[in-house]
C-alpha positions in Angstrom: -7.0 -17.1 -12.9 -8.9 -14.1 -12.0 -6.9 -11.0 -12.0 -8.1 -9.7 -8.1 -6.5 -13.0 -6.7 -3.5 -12.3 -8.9 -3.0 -8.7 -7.7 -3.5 -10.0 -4.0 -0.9 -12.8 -4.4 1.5 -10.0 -5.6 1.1 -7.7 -2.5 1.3 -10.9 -0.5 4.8 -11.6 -2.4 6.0 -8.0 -1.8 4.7 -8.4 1.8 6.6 -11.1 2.4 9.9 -8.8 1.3 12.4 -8.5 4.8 12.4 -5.0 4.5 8.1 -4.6 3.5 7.2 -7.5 6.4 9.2 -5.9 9.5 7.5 -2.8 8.6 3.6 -4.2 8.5 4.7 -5.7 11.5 5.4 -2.7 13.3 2.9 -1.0 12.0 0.3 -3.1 12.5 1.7 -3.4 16.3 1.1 0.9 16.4 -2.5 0.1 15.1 -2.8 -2.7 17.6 -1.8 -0.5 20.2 -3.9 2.3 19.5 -7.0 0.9 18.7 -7.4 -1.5 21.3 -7.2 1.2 24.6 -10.6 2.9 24.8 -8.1 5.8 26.3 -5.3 6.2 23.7 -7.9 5.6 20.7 -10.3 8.6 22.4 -6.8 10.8 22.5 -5.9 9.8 19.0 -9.4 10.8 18.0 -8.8 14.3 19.2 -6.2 14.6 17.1 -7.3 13.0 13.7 -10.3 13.1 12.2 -9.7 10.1 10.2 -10.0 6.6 11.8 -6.7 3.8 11.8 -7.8 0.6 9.9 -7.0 -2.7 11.4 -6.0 -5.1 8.4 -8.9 -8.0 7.4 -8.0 -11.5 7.6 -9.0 -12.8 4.0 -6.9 -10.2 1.6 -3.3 -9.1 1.9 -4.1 -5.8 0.4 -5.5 -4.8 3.8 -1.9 -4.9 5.2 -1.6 -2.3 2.5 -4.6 -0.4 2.7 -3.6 -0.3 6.6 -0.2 1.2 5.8 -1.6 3.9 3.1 -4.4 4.7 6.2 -1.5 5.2 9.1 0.8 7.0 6.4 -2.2 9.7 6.2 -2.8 10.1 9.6 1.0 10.5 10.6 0.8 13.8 11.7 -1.8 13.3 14.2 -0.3 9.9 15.4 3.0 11.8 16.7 1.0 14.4 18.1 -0.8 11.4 20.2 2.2 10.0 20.7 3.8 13.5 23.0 0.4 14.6 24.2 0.5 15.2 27.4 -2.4 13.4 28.4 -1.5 10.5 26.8 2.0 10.3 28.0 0.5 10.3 31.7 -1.8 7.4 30.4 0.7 5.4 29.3 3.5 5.8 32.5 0.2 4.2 34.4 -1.0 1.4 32.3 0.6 -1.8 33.0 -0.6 -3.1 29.1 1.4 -0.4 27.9 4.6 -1.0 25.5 6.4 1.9 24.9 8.0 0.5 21.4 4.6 0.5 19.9 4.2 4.6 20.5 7.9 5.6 20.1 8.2 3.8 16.6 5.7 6.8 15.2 8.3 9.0 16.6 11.2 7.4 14.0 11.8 9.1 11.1 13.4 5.8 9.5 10.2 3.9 10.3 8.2 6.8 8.8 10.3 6.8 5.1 10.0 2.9 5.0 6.2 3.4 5.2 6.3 6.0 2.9 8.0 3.6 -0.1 6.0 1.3 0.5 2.9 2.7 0.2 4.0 4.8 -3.3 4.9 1.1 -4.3 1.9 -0.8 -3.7 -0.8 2.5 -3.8 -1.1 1.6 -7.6 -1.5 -1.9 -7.2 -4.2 -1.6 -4.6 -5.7 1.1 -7.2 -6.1 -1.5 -10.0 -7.0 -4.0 -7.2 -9.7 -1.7 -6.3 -10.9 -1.3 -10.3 -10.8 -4.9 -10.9 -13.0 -5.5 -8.4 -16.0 -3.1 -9.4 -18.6 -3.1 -11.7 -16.8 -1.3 -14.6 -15.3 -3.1 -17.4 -12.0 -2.7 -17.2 -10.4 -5.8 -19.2 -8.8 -3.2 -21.7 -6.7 -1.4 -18.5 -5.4 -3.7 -16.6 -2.5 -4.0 -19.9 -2.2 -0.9 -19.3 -2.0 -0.4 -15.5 0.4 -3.4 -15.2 2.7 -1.6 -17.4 2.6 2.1 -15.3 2.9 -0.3 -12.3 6.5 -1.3 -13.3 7.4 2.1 -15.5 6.6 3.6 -12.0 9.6 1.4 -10.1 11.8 2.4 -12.5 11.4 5.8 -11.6 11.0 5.4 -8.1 13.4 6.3 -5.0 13.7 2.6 -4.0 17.2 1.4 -4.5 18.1 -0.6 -7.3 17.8 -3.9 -5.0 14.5 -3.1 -4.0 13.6 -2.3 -7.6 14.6 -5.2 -9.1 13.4 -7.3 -6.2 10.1 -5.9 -6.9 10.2 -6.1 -10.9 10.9 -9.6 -10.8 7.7 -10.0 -8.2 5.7 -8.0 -10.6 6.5 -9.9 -13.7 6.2 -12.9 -12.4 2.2 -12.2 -11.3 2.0 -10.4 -14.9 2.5 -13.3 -16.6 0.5 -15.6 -14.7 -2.7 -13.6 -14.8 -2.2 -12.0 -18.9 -4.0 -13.1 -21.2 -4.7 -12.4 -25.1 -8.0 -10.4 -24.0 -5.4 -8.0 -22.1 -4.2 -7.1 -25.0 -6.7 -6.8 -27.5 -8.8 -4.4 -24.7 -6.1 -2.4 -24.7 -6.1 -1.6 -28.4 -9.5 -1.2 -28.1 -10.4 0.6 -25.6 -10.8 4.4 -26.3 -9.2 5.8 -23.1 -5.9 4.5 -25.1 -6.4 5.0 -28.6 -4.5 9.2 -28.5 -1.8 6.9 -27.2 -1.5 4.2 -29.9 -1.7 7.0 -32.5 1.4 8.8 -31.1 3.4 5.4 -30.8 2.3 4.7 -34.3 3.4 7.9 -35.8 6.4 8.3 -33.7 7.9 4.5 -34.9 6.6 5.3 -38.6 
């Protein structure tokens, strides 16, 4: 199976999560919100220089690369959120819901998108490789592994870890292969690494 669809079946598992899926939900609502107002998007735009991605229909990893993109532009998106313009907008428009700018105030909603996005920023990394032009056969072995070495050292609680271990495994064994692991003895980012294991078990 190739290893792209894999990945995006794995972030559509952890999307799927209660405590992940309420979260792209609400975030996705702030994007929503934002984006589709010529009037907060132009007061947004004074206050960020980056722009908020709406997620694509086809891949779950835009939920993702959504969440990484409103995680970045936090800052300015509370700063829209009590500018005084904006505020005087919003008591006027009738399409306005007030949820969708008061979550960015929440500090809860804001550490919920921050684990999320350290859990799945290296999936949508590898994502991203797989899907170049670079060989890269030899590190996915390798970048599976730091994916799930990462959640053991992670802040998540140890439900959320295991929840997502099992998730991870589960894709892992569906899309390894023998070619996995022979790139990854092979390939020469890796071989310093091999050498120290070697020696260190001898």
């Amino acid at each position: 199976m190739c290893t792209a669809h894999c990945l995006d079946l794995l972030l559509e598992d952890i999307g799927k999560l209660t405590w992940t899926s309420n979260v792209i939900v609400e975030a996705r609502g702030v994007v929503k919100f934002i984006t589709n107002h010529h009037k907060s998007l132009a007061i947004h735009r004074q206050h960020c220089q980056l722009e908020l991605l709406k997620p694509g229909e086809t891949r779950f990893a835009s939920q993702f690369i959504m969440l990484q993109r409103i995680h970045n532009c936090k800052d300015a998106l509370q700063e829209t959120a009590v500018d005084s313009e904006f505020k005087k907008w919003l008591s006027c428009s009738r399409n306005a819901v007030m949820g969708k700018t008061e979550k960015v105030l929440n500090d809860s909603f804001w550490q919920s998108v921050a684990e999320i996005v350290a859990l799945s920023e290296p999936i949508v990394s590898l994502l991203r490789l797989v899907d170049g032009m670079v060989p890269c056969v030899g590190k996915i072995y390798w970048k599976m592994y730091e994916i799930d070495a990462g959640l053991l050292n992670s802040s998540l609680t140890e439900t959320k870890k295991n929840e997502i271990r099992v998730i991870v495994n589960k894709r892992w064994k569906m899309l390894h292969n023998d070619l996995h692991s022979a790139g990854f003895v092979l390939d020469p980012e890796y071989r310093l690494f091999l050498r120290i294991q070697i020696v260190s078990s001898a």
